[in-house]
KOLVEXLUM-767884 format. One line per 8 residues: number of its first residue (from 1); their letters; for each residue x, z, y of C-alpha. Coordinates in steps of 0.2 Angstrom, whole numbers, plus 5000, padded with zeros to 4 digits. Layout:
BEGIN
NUM) A) X/Z/Y | ...
This chain:
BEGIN
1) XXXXXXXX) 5000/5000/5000 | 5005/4997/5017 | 5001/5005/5034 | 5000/4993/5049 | 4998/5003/5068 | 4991/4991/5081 | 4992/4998/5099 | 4985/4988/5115
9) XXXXXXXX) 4993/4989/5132 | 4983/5003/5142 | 4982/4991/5158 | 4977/4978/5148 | 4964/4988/5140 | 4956/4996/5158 | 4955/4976/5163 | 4942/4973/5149
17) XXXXXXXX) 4931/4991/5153 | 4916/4980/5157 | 4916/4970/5140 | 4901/4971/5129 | 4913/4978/5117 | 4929/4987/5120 | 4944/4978/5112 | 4948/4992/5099
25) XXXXXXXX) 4928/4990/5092 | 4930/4971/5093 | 4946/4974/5082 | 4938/4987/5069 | 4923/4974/5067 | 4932/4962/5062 | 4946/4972/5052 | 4930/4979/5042
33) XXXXXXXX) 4925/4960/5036 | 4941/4960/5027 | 4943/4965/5009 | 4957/4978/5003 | 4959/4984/5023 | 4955/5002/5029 | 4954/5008/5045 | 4962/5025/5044
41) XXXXXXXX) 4962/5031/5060 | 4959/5025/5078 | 4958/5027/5097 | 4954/5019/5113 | 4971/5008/5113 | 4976/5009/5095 | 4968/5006/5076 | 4979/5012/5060
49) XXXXXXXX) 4974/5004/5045 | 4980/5004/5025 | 4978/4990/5015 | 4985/4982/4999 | 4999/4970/5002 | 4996/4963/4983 | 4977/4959/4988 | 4976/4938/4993
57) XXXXXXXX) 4966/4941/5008 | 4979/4956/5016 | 4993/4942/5014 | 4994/4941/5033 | 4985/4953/5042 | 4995/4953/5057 | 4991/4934/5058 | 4974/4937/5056
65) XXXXXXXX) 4973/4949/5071 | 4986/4935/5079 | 4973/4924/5077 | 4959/4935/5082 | 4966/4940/5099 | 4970/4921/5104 | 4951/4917/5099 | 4943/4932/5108
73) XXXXXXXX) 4955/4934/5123 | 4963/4914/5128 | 4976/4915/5139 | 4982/4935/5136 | 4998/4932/5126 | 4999/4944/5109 | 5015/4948/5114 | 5011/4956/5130
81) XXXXXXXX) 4998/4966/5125 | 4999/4972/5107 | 5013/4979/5098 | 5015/4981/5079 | 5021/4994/5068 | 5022/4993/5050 | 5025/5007/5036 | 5026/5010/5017
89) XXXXXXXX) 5012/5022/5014 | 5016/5038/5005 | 5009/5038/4987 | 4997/5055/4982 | 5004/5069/4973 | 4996/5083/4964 | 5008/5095/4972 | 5005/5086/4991
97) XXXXXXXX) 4986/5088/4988 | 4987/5105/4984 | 4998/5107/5000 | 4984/5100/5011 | 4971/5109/5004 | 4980/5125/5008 | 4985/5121/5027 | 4967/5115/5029
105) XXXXXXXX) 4960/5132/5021 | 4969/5143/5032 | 4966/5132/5046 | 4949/5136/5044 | 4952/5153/5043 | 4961/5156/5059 | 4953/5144/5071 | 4934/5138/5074
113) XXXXXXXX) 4932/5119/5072 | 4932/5108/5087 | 4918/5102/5095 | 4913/5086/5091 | 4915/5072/5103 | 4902/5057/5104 | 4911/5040/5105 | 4904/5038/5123
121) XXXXXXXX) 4912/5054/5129 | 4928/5048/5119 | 4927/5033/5130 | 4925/5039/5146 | 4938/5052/5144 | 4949/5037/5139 | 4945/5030/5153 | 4949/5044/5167
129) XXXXXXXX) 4966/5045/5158 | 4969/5028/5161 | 4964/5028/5178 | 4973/5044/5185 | 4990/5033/5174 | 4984/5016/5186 | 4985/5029/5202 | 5001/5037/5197
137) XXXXXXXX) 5010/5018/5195 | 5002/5012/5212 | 5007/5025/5222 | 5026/5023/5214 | 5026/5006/5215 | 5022/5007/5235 | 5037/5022/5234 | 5048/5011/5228
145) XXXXXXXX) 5045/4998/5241 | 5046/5011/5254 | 5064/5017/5249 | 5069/5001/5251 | 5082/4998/5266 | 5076/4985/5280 | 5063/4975/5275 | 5052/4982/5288
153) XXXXXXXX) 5038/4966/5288 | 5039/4967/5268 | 5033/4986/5267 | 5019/4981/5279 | 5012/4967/5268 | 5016/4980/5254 | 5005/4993/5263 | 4992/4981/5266
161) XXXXXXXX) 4990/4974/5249 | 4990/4993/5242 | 4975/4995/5256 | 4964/4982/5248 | 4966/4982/5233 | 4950/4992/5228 | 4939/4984/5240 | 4946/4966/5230
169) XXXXXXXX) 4940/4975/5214 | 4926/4983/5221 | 4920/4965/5227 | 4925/4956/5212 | 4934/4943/5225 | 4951/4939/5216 | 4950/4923/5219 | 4951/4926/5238
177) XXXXXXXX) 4969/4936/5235 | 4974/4922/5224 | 4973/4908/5235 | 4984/4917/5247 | 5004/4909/5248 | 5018/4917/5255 | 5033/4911/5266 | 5049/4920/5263
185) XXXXXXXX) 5063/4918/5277 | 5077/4927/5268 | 5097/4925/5268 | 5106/4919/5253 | 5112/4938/5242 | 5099/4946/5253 | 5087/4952/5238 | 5074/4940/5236
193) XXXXXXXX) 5072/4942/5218 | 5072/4960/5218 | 5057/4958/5232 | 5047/4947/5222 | 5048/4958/5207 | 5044/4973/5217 | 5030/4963/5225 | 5025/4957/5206
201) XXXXXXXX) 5023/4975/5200 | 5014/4981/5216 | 4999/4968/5212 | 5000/4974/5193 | 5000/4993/5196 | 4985/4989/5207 | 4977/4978/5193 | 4970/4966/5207
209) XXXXXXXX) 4971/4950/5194 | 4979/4951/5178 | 4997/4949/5181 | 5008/4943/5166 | 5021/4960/5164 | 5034/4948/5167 | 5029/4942/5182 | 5042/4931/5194
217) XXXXXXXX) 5049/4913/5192 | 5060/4906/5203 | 5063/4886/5208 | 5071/4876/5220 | 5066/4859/5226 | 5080/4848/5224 | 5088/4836/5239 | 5080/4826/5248
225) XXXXXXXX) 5076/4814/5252 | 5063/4807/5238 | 5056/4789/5233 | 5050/4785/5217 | 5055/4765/5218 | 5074/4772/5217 | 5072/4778/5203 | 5078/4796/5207
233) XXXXXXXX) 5077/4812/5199 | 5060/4821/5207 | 5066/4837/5215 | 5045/4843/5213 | 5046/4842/5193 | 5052/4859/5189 | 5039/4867/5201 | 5027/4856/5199
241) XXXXXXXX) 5028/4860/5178 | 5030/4879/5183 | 5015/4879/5197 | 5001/4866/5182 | 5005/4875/5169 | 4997/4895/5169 | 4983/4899/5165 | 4971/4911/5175
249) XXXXXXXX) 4971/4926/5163 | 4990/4927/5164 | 4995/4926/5183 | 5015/4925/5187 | 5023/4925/5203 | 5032/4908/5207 | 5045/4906/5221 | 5048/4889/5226
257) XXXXXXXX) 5065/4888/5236 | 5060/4874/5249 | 5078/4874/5258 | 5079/4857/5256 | 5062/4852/5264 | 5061/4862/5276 | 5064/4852/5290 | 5053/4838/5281
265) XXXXXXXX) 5038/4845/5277 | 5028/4833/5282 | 5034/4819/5271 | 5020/4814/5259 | 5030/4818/5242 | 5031/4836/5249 | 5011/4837/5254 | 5007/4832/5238
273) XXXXXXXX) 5017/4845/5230 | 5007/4856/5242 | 4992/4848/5237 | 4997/4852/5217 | 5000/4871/5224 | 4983/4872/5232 | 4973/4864/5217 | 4981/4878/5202
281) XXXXXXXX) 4979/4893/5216 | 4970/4905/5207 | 4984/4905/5192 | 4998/4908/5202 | 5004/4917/5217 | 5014/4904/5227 | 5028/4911/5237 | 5040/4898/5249
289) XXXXXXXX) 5057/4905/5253 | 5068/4898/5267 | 5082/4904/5275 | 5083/4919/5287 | 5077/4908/5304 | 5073/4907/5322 | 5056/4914/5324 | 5049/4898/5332
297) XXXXXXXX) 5057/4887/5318 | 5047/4896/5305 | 5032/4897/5314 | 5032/4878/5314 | 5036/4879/5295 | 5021/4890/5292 | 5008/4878/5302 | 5013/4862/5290
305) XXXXXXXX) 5011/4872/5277 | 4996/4880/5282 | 4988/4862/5284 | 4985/4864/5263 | 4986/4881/5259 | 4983/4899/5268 | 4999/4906/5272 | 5010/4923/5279
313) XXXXXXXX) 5026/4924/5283 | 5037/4938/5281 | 5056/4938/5287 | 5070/4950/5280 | 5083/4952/5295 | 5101/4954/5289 | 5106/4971/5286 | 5112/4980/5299
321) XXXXXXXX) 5131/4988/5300 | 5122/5005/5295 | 5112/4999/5282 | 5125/4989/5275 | 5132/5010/5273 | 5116/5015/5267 | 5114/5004/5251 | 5135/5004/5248
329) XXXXXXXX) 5131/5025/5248 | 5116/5022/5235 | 5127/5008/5226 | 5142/5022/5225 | 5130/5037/5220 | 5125/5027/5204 | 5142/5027/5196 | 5143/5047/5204
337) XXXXXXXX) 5157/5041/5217 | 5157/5046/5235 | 5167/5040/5251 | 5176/5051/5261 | 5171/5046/5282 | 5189/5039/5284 | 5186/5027/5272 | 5171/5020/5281
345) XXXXXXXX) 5183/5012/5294 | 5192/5002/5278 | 5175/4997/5268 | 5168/4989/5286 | 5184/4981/5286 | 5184/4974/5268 | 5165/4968/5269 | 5172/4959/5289
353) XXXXXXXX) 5184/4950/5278 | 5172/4943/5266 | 5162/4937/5279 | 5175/4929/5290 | 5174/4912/5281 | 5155/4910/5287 | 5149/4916/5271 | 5140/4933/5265
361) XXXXXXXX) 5128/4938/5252 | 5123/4953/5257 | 5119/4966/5245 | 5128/4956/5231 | 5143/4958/5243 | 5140/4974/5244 | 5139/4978/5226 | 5155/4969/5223
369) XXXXXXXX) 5166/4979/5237 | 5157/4994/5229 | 5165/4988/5214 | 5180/4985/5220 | 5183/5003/5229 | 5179/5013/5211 | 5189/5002/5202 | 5203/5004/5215
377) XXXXXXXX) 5199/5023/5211 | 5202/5021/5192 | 5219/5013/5195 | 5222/5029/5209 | 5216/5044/5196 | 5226/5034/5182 | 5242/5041/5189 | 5236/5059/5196
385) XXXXXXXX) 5232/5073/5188 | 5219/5081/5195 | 5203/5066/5195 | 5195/5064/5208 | 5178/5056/5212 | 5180/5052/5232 | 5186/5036/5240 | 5199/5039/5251
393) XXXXXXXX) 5206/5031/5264 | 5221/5028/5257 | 5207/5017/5241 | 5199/5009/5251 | 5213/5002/5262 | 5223/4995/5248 | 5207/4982/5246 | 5210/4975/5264
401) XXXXXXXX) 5222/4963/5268 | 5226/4964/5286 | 5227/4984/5288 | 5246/4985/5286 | 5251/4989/5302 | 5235/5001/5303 | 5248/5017/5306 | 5256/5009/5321
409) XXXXXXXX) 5248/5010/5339 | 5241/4994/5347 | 5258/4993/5360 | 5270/4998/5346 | 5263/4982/5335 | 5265/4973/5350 | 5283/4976/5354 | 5287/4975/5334
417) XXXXXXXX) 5283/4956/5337 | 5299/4943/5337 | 5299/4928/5347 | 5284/4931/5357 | 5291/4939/5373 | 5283/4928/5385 | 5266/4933/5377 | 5269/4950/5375
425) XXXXXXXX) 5271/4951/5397 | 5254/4942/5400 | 5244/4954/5386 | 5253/4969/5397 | 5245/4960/5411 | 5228/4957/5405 | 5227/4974/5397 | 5233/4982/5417
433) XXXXXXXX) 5219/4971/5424 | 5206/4978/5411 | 5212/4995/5415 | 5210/4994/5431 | 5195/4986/5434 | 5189/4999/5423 | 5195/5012/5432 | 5186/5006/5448
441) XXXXXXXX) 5169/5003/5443 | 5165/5011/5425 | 5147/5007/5428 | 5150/4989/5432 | 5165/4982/5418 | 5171/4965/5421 | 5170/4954/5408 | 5184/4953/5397
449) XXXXXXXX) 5183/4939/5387 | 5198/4926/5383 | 5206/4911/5377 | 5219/4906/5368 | 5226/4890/5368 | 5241/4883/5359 | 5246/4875/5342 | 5244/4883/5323
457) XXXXXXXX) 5256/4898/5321 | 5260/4901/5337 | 5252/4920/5336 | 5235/4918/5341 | 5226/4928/5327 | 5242/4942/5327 | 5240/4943/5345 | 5220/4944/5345
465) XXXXXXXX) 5222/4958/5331 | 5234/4967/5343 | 5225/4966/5360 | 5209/4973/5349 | 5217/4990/5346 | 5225/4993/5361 | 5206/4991/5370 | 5202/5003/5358
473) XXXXXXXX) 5215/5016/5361 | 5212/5012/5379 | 5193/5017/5378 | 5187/5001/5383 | 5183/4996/5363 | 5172/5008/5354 | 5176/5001/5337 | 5191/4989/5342
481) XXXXXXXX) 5189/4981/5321 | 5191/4961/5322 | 5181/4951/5316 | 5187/4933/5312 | 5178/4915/5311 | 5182/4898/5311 | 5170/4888/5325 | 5159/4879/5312
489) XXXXXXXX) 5154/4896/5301 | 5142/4899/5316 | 5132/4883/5311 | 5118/4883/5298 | 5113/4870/5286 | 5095/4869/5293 | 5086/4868/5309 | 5084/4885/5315
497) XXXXXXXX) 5096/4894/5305 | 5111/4892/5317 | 5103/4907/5332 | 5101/4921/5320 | 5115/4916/5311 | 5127/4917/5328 | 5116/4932/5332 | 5121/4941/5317
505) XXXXXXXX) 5139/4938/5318 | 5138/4945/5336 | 5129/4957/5332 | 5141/4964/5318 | 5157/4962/5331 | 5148/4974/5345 | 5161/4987/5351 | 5176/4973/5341
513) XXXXXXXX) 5185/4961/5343 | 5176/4941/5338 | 5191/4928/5337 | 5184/4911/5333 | 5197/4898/5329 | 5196/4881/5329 | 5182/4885/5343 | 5182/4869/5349
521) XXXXXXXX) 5172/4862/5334 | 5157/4869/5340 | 5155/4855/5352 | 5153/4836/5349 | 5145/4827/5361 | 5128/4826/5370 | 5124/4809/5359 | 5125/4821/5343
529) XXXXXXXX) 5107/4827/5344 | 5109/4834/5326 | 5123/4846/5329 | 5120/4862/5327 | 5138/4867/5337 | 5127/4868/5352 | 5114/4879/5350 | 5127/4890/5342
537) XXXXXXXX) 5137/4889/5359 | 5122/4893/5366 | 5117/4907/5358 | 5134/4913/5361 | 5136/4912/5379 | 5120/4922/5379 | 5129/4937/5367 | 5145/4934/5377
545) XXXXXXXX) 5135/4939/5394 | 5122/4952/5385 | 5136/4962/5379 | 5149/4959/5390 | 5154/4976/5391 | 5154/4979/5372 | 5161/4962/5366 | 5176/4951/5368
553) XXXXXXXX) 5174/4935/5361 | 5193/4928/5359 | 5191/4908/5360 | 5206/4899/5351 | 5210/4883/5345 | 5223/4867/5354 | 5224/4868/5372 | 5216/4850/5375
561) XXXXXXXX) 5205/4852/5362 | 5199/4870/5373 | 5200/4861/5389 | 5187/4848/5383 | 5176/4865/5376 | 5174/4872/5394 | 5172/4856/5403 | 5156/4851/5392
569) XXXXXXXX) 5152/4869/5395 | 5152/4878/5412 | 5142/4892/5408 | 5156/4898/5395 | 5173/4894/5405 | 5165/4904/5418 | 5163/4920/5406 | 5180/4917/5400
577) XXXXXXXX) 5190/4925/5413 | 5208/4927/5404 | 5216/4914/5396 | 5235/4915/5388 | 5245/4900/5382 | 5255/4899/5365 | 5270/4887/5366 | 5278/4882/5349
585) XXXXXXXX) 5292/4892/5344 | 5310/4888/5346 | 5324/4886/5334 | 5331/4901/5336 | 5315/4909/5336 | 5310/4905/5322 | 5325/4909/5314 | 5323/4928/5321
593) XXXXXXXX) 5306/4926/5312 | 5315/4922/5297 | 5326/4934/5296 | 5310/4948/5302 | 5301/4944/5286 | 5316/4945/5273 | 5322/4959/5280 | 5307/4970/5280
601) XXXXXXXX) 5306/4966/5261 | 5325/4962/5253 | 5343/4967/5258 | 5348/4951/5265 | 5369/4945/5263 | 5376/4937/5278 | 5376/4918/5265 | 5355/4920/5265
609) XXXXXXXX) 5356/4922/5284 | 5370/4908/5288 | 5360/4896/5275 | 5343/4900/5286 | 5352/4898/5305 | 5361/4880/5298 | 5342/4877/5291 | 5333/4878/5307
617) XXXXXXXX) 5345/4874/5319 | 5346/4857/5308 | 5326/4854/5312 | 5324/4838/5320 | 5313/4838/5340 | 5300/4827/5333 | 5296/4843/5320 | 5296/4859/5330
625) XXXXXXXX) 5286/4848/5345 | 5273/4839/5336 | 5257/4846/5340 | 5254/4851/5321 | 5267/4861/5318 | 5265/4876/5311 | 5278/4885/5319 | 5277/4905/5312
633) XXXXXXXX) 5266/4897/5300 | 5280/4887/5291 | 5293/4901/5291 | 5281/4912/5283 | 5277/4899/5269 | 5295/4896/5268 | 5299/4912/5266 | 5286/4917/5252
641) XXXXXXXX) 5293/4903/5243 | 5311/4908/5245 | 5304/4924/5236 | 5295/4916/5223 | 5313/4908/5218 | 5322/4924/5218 | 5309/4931/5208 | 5310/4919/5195
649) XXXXXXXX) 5328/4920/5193 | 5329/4938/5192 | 5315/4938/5179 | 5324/4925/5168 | 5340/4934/5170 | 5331/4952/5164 | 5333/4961/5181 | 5320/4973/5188
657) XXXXXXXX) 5325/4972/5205 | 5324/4957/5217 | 5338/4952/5229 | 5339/4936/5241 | 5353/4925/5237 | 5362/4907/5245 | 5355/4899/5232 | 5337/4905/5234
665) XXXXXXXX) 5336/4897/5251 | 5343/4882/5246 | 5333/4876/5234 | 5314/4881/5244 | 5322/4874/5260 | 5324/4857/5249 | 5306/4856/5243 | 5295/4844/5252
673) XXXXXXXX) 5286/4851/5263 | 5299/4860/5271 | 5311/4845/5273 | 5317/4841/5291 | 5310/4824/5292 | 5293/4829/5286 | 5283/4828/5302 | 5264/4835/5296
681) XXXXXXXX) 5251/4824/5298 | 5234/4832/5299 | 5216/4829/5301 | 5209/4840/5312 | 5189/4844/5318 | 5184/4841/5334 | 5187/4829/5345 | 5197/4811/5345
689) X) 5209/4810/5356
């Protein structure tokens, strides 16, 4: 004999309360028509029964009630709402019977017989439970969302939806719910998928239609454009499968990523797609996501949408530098780690560096520093004794790579500096001029913005990083961190990306330092209507003047290149008060530089140092003046390669330690790119001239 236990999904359960027939009785009915079953035992959401595994019509009992459930209930997948559990039943004994009759004689004894409770009391008591259980995963389905960090227009439509949820039921108008789409205007790494499932299980705790426990899919539409006579893939097949094929009984969440369209959503292809959406609305809810835009841009979004189908947008801001703190604290609690406060400084540093090449995920960037700080940990505790659990300082600075200098003041960094002297006497200027103006007028403080014009390698990002910390020890800075970009991370890839996204790089530098190199690849020309350098210079000039006090903006890039910048562009050479010129660096300087960078890192013999001054002083005038030389660049580059030869000598030869020899130099120097007579050619952004 065998012992099957069939037990249906509460939820599932409450959803069919106004049948005829309760499941479980449907279940029982049917179980009673079959020969060699036995219904030993049941409830309101689950039937035990014994039968004979030997007997024809047993064969495949859980097929039967397979079968039973698809005939009874279409659309409710078996899988999701019943679960099977099956058992050898234990064969009678004399000595077991006897056992029994004892237990139940003294039971009888010692206690008076429960009252017995008719099966329509049985059912209503059923029925409380599973209603006080409905209430209890509302309210923490809403809790959930609430402790969410951002994500204010997200709580609200949560809130609402929580609010109206009875009076949907109350009214029996799901349908009305159901043919509701949503527009999503979300970063990439900013959460979207845990937002939809949260949203998924909000609508299922609150049993407004019969969600599927497994509620999200997500699709992108692919590129367009999109005609069938090329013979093309169709960028609508995946959704359009996704969006025709559910069925009402099982309602999923489906996320179409319309990034692609967005700026085309009135092309036929895409409003018959819309058209596809609106005709299936009542088995799926629809949600659109874009990318975190302008206001107005999606506004215009939602009404082409909104010609098909009945929209609300909600938008999901970047998080903020004190959020950002907020979920890397809850990330951190999970693995039981904390972060001392001077670490903060380092972490903010870490996550500027991820997003200094005009990329960031938010929280999925987040999650990876965090990962990167406990590991860092690990490595830290492997060689102590005593374990610790706090981040320090001294953890999280080894993840960053521009915080060497971090234990030297601003002017000491400055004078530590070879081949720069000239540039050293205008920074002391600049910095004399802030101070003073400062010192003036505190209420009123002059803009200090800058530019720096010169060729690659010249010192422009060293000297940026400087001027940054000494504002801050100064008091003029409150943070004084530095924040780097190249010209074109400020542009987006759609209409309306490219404000919030220059808004939010701003926003990040506030109290810092934002160097943006290459700066003159924000603008084209007033012919190229489709470049979205503009409306990030724009929004730009606007932080630059908003928070002048609070901001420096550090232009760099070649100085006709920058001259062409502010002569297209009044408004900002007007806002740029300082500017500090870069010339190439000479033979001799660069020799000094040389000689800086080994020495900090080997003991150098005087054959290294006479091979390095023949070197340079042997570089032709058409190298060290062409205008893409890379000046300190190059003699770094050489350098490390230099190292990289030693290295791999002193490894063949078994030695632990590395030294710098002739040699060495010799055969880096001789590589290509390093050759006298190897003028660099390169193709640059911005302008032809």
């Amino acid at each position: 004999m065998k012992i099957l236990t069939i037990e249906l999904e509460d939820r599932w359960i409450f959803a069919h309360r106004d049948d005829e027939e309760l499941p479980i009785a449907v279940l029982k009915a049917e179980l009673a028509k079959v020969k060699g079953v036995s219904v030993t035992s049941s409830s309101l959401t689950a039937v035990t029964l014994e039968y004979d595994e030997k007997s024809s019509d047993c064969a495949d009992i859980k097929g039967f009630v397979t079968r039973l459930f698809n005939e009874k209930y279409p659309g409710d997948p078996v899988e999701e709402i019943a679960s099977f559990e099956l058992s050898d039943a234990e064969a009678p004994t004399k000595e077991k019977d006897e056992a029994e009759k004892e237990v139940g004689a003294a039971e009888s004894e010692s206690e008076p017989p429960a009252p017995v409770q008719s099966p329509s009391e049985g059912v209503q008591a059923a029925l409380e439970k599973a209603e006080k259980e409905r209430k209890y995963r509302c309210a923490a389905a809403l809790e959930k969302i609430n402790g969410l960090v951002g994500a204010a227009e997200f709580k609200a439509l949560a809130k609402e939806v929580a609010e109206v949820a009875d009076e949907i039921k109350r009214t029996q108008t799901a349908d009305v719910f159901m043919n509701r789409c949503y527009l999503f205007s979300i970063g990439d790494g900013d959460g979207l998928s845990t937002y939809l499932d949260l949203f998924g299980k909000l609508i299922y705790a609150h049993d407004i239609c019969k969600m599927a426990s497994r509620p999200v899919n997500e699709v992108a539409l692919g590129p367009y454009p999109y005609r069938p006579e090329n013979q093309g893939p169709d960028p609508f097949s995946a959704a359009r499968t996704l969006v025709e094929g559910g069925v009402s009984s099982s309602v999923r969440i489906i996320c179409v990523d319309i990034c692609e369209w967005m700026n085309h959503t009135d092309d036929r292809y895409f409003k018959q797609f819309l058209r596809v959406v609106e005709k299936n609305y009542h088995t799926h809810i629809v949600v659109f996501r874009v990318p975190f835009v302008d206001k107005d841009v999606l506004a215009k979004i939602k009404y082409s949408l909104s010609d098909l189908l009945s929209i609300k947008t909600v938008s999901f801001p970047p998080l903020s530098r004190d959020e950002l703190k907020v979920c890397a604290e809850a990330e951190l609690k999970r693995y039981n780690f904390t972060v001392a406060n001077a670490a903060w400084k380092y972490f903010f540093t870490r996550i500027a560096e991820e997003k200094s090449d005009g990329k960031f995920y938010g929280m999925n960037t987040v999650k990876k520093v965090v990962r990167e700080l406990v590991y860092q940990k690990h490595v830290s505790n492997a060689h102590k004794t005593v374990k610790s659990s706090q981040i320090t300082a001294g953890d999280a600075k080894a993840l960053c790579y521009n915080a060497d200098g971090d234990s030297l003041s601003g002017m000491e960094m400055l004078n530590k500096l070879v081949g720069v002297e000239s540039i050293k006497k205008r920074v002391e200027e600049i910095i004399a001029q802030i101070e003073l103006a400062v010192k003036e007028d505190p209420k009123d403080r002059p803009c200090i913005h800058m530019r720096f014009v010169g060729n690659p390698g010249t010192g422009k990002t060293t000297i940026a990083r400087v001027i940054g910390k000494i504002l801050k020890e100064k008091g003029i800075l409150r943070i004084g961190a530095f924040f780097e970009y190249a010209g074109r991370d400020f542009c987006g890839r759609y209409v309306g990306e490219t404000a919030p996204k220059t808004s939010s790089i701003c926003r990040d530098a506030y109290g810092s330092v934002l160097f943006i190199d290459e700066a003159y690849s924000l603008y084209r020309s007033d012919r190229d209507s489709v470049d979205y350098g503009r409306e990030a210079l724009d929004t730009l000039i606007a932080e630059m003047e908003n928070h002048r006090t609070d901001l420096v903006v550090i232009m760099a890039g070649y100085t006709q290149d920058m001259n062409k910048l502010m002569e297209g562009n009044a408004g900002l050479a007007s806002r740029m008060p300082y500017t500090i010129e870069f010339p190439n660096f000479t033979r001799e300087q660069l020799y000094d530089i040389f000689v800086s960078m080994a020495s900090e890192k080997f003991k150098c013999d005087g054959d290294v140092l006479d091979s390095a001054r023949k070197f340079f002083d042997g570089l032709p005038d058409a190298l060290i003046s062409a205008k893409e030389f890379s000046n300190a660049r190059f003699v770094r580059n050489l350098f490390e390669r230099t190292w990289a030869k030693a290295a791999m000598r002193c490894q063949l030869a078994g030695k632990k330690n590395i030294s710098l020899i002739r040699e060495d130099f010799e055969q880096a120097s001789a590589d290509k790119e390093f050759a006298g007579n190897n003028i660099p050619k390169k193709t640059r952004i911005g302008f032809n001239i």
